[in-house]
C-alpha positions as CSV (number, residue, x, y, z in Angstrom):
1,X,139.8,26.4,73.4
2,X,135.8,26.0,72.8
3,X,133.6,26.4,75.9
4,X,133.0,22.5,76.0
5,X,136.8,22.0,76.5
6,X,137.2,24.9,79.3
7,X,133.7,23.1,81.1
8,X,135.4,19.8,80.6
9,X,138.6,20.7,82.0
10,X,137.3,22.1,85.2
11,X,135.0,19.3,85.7
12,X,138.3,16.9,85.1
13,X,139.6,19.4,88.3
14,X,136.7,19.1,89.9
15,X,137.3,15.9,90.1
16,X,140.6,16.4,91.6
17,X,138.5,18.4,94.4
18,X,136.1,15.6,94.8
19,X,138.6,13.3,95.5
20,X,140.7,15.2,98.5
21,X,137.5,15.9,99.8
22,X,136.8,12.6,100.0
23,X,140.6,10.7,101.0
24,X,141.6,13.7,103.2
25,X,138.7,12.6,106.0
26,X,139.3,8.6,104.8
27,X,143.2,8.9,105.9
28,X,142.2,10.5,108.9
29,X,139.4,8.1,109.8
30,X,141.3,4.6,108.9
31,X,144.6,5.6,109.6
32,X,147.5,5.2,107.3
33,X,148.3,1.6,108.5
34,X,145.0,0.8,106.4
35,X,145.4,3.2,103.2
36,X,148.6,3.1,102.6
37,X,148.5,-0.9,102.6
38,X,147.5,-2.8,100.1
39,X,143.5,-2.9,100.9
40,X,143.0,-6.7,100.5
41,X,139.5,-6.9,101.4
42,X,140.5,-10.2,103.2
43,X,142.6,-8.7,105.3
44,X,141.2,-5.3,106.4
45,X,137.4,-5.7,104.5
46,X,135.9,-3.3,102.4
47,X,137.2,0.2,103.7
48,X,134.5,2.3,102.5
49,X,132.6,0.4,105.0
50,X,134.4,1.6,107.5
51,X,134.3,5.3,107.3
52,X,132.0,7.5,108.2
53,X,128.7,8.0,106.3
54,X,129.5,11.4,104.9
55,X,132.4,10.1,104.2
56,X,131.1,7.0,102.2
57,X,128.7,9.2,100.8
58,X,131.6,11.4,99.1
59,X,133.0,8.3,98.2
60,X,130.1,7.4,95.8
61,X,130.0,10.6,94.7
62,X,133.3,10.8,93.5
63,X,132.1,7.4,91.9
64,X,129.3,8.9,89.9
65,X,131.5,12.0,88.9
66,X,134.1,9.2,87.3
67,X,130.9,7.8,85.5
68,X,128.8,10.7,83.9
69,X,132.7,12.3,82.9
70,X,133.1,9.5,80.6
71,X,129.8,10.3,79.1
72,X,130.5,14.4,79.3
73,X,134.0,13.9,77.7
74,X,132.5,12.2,74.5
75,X,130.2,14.7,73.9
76,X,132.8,18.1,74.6
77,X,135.2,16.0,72.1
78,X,132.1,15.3,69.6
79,X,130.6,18.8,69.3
80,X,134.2,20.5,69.5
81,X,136.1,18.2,66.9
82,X,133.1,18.1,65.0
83,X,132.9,22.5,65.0
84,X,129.2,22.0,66.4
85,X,130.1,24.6,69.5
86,X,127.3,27.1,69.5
87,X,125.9,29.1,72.5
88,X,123.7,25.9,73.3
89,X,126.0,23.5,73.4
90,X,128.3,25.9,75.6
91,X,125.4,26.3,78.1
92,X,124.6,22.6,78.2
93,X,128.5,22.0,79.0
94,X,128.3,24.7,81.9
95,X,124.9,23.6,83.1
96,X,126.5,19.9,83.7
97,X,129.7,21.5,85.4
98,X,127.5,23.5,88.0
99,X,125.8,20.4,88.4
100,X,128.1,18.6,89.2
101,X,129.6,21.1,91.9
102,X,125.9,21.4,93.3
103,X,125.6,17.5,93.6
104,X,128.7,17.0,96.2
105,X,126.8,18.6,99.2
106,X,123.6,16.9,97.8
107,X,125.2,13.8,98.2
108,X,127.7,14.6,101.0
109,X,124.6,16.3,103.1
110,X,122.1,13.6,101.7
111,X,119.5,16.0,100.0
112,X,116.7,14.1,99.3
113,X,115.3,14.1,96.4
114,X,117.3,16.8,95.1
115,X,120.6,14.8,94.6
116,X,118.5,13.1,92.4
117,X,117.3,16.2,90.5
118,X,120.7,17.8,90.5
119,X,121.5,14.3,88.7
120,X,119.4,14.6,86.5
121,X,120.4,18.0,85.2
122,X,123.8,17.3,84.5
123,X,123.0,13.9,82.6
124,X,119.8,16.0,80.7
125,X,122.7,18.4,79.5
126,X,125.3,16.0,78.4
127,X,122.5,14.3,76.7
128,X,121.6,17.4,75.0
129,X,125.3,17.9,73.9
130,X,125.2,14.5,72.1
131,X,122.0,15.2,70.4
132,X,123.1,18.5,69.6
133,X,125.8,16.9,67.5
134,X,123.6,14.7,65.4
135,X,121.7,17.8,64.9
């Protein structure tokens, strides 16, 4: 398996992480009358309004990890199926992981601006795996 596979593999766990992190404290702040129910907003409104703000916060982080792995999965799949894995594009792949492990207690802890910086990184290296490709 190239590097780009292995990085996108843990950040597909990481994911898994991010998202206990975030329903573990949800279920224990709403109770499971509300999330194991159906969540009409009608009924019980929106539910990440109701939890607390680290919390919420984890909640749209877990959101922005589903994003940017779109994004991170085309390149890995690009520069591997294409045979374009070099020590660059392995770097860029692992610079976007640790990124992405640094950015949940950014957002969780609201690091300002540096949520926005550790952002940035991880989208400047999965750019940088795309280009790379064309390259």
């Amino acid at each position: 398996m190239t590097h780009e596979l292995t990085a996108l593999t843990l950040a597909a766990l990481l994911q898994v992480v991010q998202f206990l992190l975030m329903a573990v404290p949800a279920n224990l702040e709403l109770g499971q009358g509300k999330t194991m129910g159906p969540r009409d907003p009608d009924r019980v409104g929106d539910l990440r309004a109701q939890v607390s703000t680290r919390t919420a916060r984890l909640y749209r982080a877990l959101d922005n990890h589903f994003e940017g792995l779109i994004l991170f999965t085309i390149a890995c799949v690009v520069v591997t199926i294409s045979g374009q894995s070099s020590g660059f594009t392995a770097a860029c792949a692992y610079i976007y992981l640790a990124a992405r492990v640094l950015y949940i207690p950014a957002y969780a802890f609201g690091w300002v601006p540096w949520r926005s910086y550790i952002w940035a990184v991880g989208f400047s290296a999965t750019v940088a795996l795309l280009v790379s490709a064309l390259i």
